[in-house]
C-alpha positions, -999 to +999 in steps of 0.1 A: +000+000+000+013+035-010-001+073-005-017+091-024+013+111-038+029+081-049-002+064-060-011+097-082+023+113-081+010+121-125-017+139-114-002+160-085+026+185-087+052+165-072+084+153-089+102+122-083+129+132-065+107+157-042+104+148-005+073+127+006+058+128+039+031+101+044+012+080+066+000+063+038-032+080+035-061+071+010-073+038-001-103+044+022-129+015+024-160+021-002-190+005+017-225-005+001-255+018+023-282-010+019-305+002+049-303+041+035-303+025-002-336+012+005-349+039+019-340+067-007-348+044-031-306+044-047-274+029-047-259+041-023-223+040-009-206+056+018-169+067+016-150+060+050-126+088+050-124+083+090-106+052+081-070+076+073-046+080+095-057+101+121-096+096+113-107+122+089-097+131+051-077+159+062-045+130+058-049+133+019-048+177+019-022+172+045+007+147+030+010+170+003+009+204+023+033+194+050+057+176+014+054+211-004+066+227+029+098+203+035+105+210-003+101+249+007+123+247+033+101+252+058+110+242+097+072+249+110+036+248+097+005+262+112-030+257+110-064+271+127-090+241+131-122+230+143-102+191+147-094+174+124-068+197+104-053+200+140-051+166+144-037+157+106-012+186+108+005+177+140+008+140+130+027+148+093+048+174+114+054+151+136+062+126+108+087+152+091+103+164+122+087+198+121+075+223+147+035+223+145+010+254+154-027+247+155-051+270+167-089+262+180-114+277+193-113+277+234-138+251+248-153+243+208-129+214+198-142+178+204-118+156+230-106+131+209-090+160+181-073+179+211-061+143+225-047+141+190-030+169+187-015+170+218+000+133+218+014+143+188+033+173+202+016+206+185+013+237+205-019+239+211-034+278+214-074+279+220-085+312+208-109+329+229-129+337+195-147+310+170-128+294+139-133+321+116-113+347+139-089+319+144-082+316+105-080+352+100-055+359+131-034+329+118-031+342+078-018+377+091+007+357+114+022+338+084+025+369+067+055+378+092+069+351+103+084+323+079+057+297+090+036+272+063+003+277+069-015+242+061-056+250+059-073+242+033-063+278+018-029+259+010-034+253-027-015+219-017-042+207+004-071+208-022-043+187-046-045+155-022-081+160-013-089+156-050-076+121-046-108+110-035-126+115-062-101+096-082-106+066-060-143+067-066-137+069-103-113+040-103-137+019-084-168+028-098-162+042-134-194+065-126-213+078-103-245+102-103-241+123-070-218+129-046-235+140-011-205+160+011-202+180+047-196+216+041-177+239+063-148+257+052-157+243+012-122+231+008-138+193+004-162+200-019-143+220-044-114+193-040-139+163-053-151+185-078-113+196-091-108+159-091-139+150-112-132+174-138-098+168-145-110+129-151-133+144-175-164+130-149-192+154-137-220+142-111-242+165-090-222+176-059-245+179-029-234+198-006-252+203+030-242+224+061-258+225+095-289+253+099-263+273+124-236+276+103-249+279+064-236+311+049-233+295+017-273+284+016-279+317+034-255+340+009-236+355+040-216+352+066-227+341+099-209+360+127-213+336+155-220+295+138-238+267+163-243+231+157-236+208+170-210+196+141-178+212+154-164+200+122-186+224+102-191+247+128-173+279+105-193+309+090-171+322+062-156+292+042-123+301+029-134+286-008-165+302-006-166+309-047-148+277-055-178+259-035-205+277-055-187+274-084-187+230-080-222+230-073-232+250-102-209+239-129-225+202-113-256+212-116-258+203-079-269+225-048-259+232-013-286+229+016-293+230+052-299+204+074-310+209+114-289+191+141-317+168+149-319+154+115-277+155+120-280+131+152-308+110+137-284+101+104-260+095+128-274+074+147-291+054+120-255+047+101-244+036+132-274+013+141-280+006+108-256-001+086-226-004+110-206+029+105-194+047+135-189+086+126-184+119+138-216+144+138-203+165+108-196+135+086-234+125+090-248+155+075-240+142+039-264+116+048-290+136+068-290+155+033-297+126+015-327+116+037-342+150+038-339+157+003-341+127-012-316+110-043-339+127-067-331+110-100-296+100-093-292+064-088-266+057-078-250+080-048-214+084-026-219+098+005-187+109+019-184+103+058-155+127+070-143+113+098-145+086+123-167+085+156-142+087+178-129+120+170-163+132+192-166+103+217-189+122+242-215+127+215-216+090+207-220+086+251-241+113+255-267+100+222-266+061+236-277+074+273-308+097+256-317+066+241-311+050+202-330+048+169-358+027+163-365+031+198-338+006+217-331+023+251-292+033+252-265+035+281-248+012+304-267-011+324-250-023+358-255-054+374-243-076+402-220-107+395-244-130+394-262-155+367-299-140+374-292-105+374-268-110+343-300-127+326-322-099+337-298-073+325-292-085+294-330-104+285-352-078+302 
């Protein structure tokens, strides 16, 4: 198994004798939905993009923006992150021996991306101030000190996110629709870079939580809630690139409401196996609310991995699980009858 530089190496702007720093992203698992097939009526397939590295497809953006910094010379990157691009950019510094910045929001960043980033030996600044402040602070501090800045506004990053797509095109040959998370839109117009330059064009469906959707809205929202951290941001940084993907797909971007988040999130997990973050679900919440429409066949990209947020997954099981099955932990004393009562009912 290789990365996805040295898997695509052509179609990214790497030379062979360029420095490569990977964890051997990509390859993610492509896994038939047949519980949400039947019930939009589809094909569908879920992407596992929590099954990188460090659990989200930030590892694709990041091999080749931390590579493109070790060619530049650089001896530090930075980031400002909701998670995940915390989490990814202190592992591949830590993979390339640099110094790693990430900067979150105080008291907004789920406990398994702060565990993440701090095993891994980042500074670790939380912003009293929400992403968006945290990405504009950071792009004026890059501007005077000599410091890679690694968010998706690193041209690099978009170039191993569009890797994705290529995987879906080498597995499937086609597809109709691709249903994606949207926060800062540096996903979304990846897939899409990627489908165009294979010549391939399906409807990108984009949806965002109700809190925090300037794009369905058409402006920025000063102060984003949902409970997605992951998508919790109110001015994408590839605002016009986003727009651009869905209309050039003939696609769309849409809200969906945390509920509807949590309830596709706890049906993938209950029903058809897939343990992932919040954010990741809203692709299918989407795809539930809105339906396939005439596509029939459908990727649903799922972000990241569950355990990214593991006190959502805790608190959702305790308030009780789809289809009505009562969640928590049970206790019992050691012994066979209240074991069988615990367990039967």
């Amino acid at each position: 198994m290789t990365g996805v530089i040295e898997r695509y190496r052509e179609e990214l702007p790497f030379g062979a004798d360029d420095p490569i720093v990977s964890l051997e992203e990509g390859s993610t698992p492509l896994v038939p939905a047949p519980a949400l097939s039947a019930i939009v009526d589809a094909e569908v397939l879920l992407k596992l993009e929590g099954a990188n590295p460090t659990g989200s497809f930030k590892d694709r953006g990041m091999t080749c923006a931390v590579s493109a910094a070790m060619r530049e010379g650089a001896h530090a990157v930075i980031c400002a992150s909701t998670g995940n691009t915390a989490a990814s950019a202190a592992a591949y510094a830590a993979r390339a021996g640099l110094t790693a910045g990430v900067i979150v929001p105080e008291g907004k960043i789920a406990t398994g991306k702060l565990a993440q980033a701090l095993i891994h030996g980042a500074r670790v600044v939380a912003l009293r101030g929400n992403f968006d402040q945290a990405l504009a602070l950071v792009r004026e501090l890059v501007e005077r000190h000599p410091i890679a800045l690694v968010n998706s506004v690193n041209k690099f990053r978009l170039e191993g996110q569009k890797t994705a797509a290529f995987e879906l095109l080498d597995e499937l040959g086609e597809l109709d629709a691709l249903c994606i998370p949207v926060g800062n839109a540096g996903n979304i117009t990846a897939y899409w870079q990627g489908f165009h330059e294979r010549g391939a064009a399906p409807r990108m469906l984009g949806f965002q939580a109700e809190g925090a959707a300037p794009l369905v809205s058409g402006h920025p929202v000063e102060e984003p809630e949902t409970i997605a951290s992951a998508i919790r941001i109110g001015r994408p940084a590839r605002w016009e690139e986003a727009i651009s993907a869905t209309v050039d797909s003939r696609g769309e971007i849409r809200a969906v409401s945390d509920q509807e988040i949590l309830d596709a999130y706890r049906m993938l997990a209950a029903g058809e196996g897939v343990f992932c973050e919040p954010a990741s679900a809203a692709s299918v919440a989407g795809l539930l609310r809105y339906g396939a429409d005439s596509a029939r066949r459908v990727v649903c990209v799922i972000t990241g991995h569950g355990l990214k947020d593991p006190q959502t997954a805790i608190d959702s099981a305790a308030a009780g699980g789809p289809v009505g099955v009562a969640g928590g932990i049970v206790s019992c004393e050691a012994e066979l009858g209240a074991l069988e009562q615990a367990v039967l009912g």
